[in-house]
Structure formats: structure tokens, C-alpha cells
C-alpha positions in Angstrom: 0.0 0.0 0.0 2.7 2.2 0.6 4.7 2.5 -2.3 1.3 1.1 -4.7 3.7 -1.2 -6.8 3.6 -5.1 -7.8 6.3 -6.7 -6.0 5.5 -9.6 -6.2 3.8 -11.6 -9.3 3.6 -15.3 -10.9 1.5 -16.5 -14.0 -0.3 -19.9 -14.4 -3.6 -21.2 -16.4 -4.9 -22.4 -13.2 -5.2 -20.8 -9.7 -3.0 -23.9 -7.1 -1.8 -22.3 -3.8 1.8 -22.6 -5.2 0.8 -19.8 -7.4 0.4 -17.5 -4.4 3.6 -18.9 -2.6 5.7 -18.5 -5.8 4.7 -14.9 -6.0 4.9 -14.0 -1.8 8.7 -15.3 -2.4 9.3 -13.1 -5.2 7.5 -10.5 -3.6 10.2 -11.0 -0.6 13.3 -11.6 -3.0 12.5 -8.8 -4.2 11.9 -5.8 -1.4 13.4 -7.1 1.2 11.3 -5.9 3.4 11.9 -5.5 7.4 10.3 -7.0 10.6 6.7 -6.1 11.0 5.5 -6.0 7.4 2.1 -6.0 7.2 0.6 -8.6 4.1 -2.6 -8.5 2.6 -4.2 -10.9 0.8 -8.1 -11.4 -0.8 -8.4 -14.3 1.6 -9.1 -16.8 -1.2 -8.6 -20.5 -1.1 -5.0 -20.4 -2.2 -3.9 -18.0 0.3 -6.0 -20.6 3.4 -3.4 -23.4 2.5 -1.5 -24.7 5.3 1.7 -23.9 3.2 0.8 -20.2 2.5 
């Protein structure tokens, strides 16, 4: 919300949880961010998994 940019992003045909993990670790990889970050998600299925 703060800076309103994509950090993190992954394309697939289909929506499996390991679309949503694949794109929070780039997301990660890529800012870097510090303790506290606050993540939001739309609270789908994908992001309910056990290995989100």
C-alpha cells in the first residue's frame, strides 16, 4: 500500500496455492522488506493453505 507497486507476481492457467507462494517469495526476494511487514491478501482459497 505504501509505495502502490507489484512486487511480487507469478503466471499460471490455473489458480493452485503454489501460485500465491511463488509470488509472496518473489515478492520477498525482491523488497526485502523488514520485521513487522504488514501482508494482505483477498483471503481466497489459495492463500488458506497450510503452506501459505
Amino acid at each position: 500500500m505504501f509505495s502502490r507497486k507489484i512486487v511480487g507476481w507469478h503466471l499460471s492457467e490455473r489458480m493452485p496455492k503454489e501460485l500465491v507462494i511463488k509470488a509472496f517469495h518473489r515478492a520477498i526476494h525482491r523488497r526485502n522488506p523488514q520485521p513487522g511487514l504488514i501482508h494482505y491478501s483477498d483471503r481466497g482459497s489459495q492463500y488458506a493453505s497450510n503452506e501459505y
